[in-house]
N, C-alpha and C positions, 0 to 999 in steps of 0.2 A: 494232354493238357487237361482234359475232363477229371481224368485221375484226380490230379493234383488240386482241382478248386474242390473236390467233394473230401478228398485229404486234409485240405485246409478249413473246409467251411466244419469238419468234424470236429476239429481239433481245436477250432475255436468256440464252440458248442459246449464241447465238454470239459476245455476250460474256461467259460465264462459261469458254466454250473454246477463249479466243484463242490459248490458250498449249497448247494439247495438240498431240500429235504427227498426223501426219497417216499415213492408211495408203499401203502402198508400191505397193496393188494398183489401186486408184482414182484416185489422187493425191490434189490439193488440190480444194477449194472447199465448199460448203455440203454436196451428199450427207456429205461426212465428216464436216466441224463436226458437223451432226444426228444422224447414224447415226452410232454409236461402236460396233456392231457389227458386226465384220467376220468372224464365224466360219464362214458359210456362205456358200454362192454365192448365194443368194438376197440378203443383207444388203448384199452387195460389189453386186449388181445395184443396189439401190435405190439407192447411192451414187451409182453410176457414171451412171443415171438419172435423179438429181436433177441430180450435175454438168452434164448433156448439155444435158439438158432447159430447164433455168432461162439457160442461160447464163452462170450464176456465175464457174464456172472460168478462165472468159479472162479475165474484171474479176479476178480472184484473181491470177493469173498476171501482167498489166501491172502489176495496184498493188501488189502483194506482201502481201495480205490474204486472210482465209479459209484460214490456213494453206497459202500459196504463198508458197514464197521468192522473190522477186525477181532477174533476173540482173544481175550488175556491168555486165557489156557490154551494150549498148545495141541489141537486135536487132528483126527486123521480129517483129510480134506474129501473124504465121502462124506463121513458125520458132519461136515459142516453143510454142504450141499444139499443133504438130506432132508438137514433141519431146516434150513432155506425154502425148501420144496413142498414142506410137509408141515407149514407149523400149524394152521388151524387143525388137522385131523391129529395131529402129534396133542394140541392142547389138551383136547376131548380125551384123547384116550389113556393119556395121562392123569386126568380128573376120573376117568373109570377106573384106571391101575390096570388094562388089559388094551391087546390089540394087536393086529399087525405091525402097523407102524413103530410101536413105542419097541417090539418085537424085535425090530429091524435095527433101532435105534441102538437097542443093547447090543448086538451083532454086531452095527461096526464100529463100536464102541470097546468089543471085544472083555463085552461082562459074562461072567460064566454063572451065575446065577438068578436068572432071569426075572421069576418071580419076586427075590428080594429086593432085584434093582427097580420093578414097575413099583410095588408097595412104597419102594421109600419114594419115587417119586410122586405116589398118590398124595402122600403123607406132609409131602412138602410143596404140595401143587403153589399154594401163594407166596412160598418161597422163591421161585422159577419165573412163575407169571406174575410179576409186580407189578404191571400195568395192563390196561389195554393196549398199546403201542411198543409194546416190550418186543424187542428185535431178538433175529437168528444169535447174535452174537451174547445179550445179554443172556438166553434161555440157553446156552452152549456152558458161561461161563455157573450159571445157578446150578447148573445140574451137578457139573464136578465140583463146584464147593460141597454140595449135599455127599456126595458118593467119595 
């Protein structure tokens, strides 16, 4: 019986906040739906804990639920996970044209030219990041227009 009220009490959770914003610190999937509070590090931790933990976040991320935007482009669903996990270190090292991360990115991106592909992303940094608030999904779709 417990099952089934925490079954239901989820399910009405996460659809009564299909439509809410998701935070910028976490990203998407269930920790956020549930936890609507993000004012301490603590609360950001439970999020990012449910995210990890559950597995939510990559189902959120391929089907475009759980407050994940889905990307136009059609990419391997490491690269998208990746980018999700990685975007502040991904920015920076993007705006330097060097790094592990941006590294990585090419890898499972499955670029064979590694240096050409950071350069042009240096080159197009405000092409990609067009906002402060610029999601996984939008910086997924900017990079393959540029490449």
């Amino acid at each position: 019986m417990k099952k089934i009220l925490v079954t239901v009490a989820a399910a009405a959770v996460i659809g009564s906040s299909a439509f809410a914003g998701v935070n910028d610190q976490t990203g998407c999937g269930l920790g956020a739906m549930l936890i609507k509070d993000d004012s301490s590090a603590v609360m950001l931790a439970l999020q990012a804990t449910t995210n990890g933990t559950s597995g939510n976040q990559t189902f959120g991320i391929t089907s475009g639920t759980l407050g994940c935007k889905k990307t136009k482009f059609v990419m391997n669903e490491r690269a998208q996970e990746f980018v999700a996990s990685n975007m502040d270190t991904l920015a920076k090292e993007i705006a330097m044209g060097q790094g592990e991360t941006l590294d990585t990115l090419a890898e499972l991106l499955n670029v064979e030219d590694k240096a050409a592909f950071s350069a042009s992303l240096q080159e197009n940094y405000n092409k990609i990041y067009v906002s402060k608030n610029v999601e996984m999904s939008d910086v997924l779709d900017n990079i393959s227009a540029i490449n």
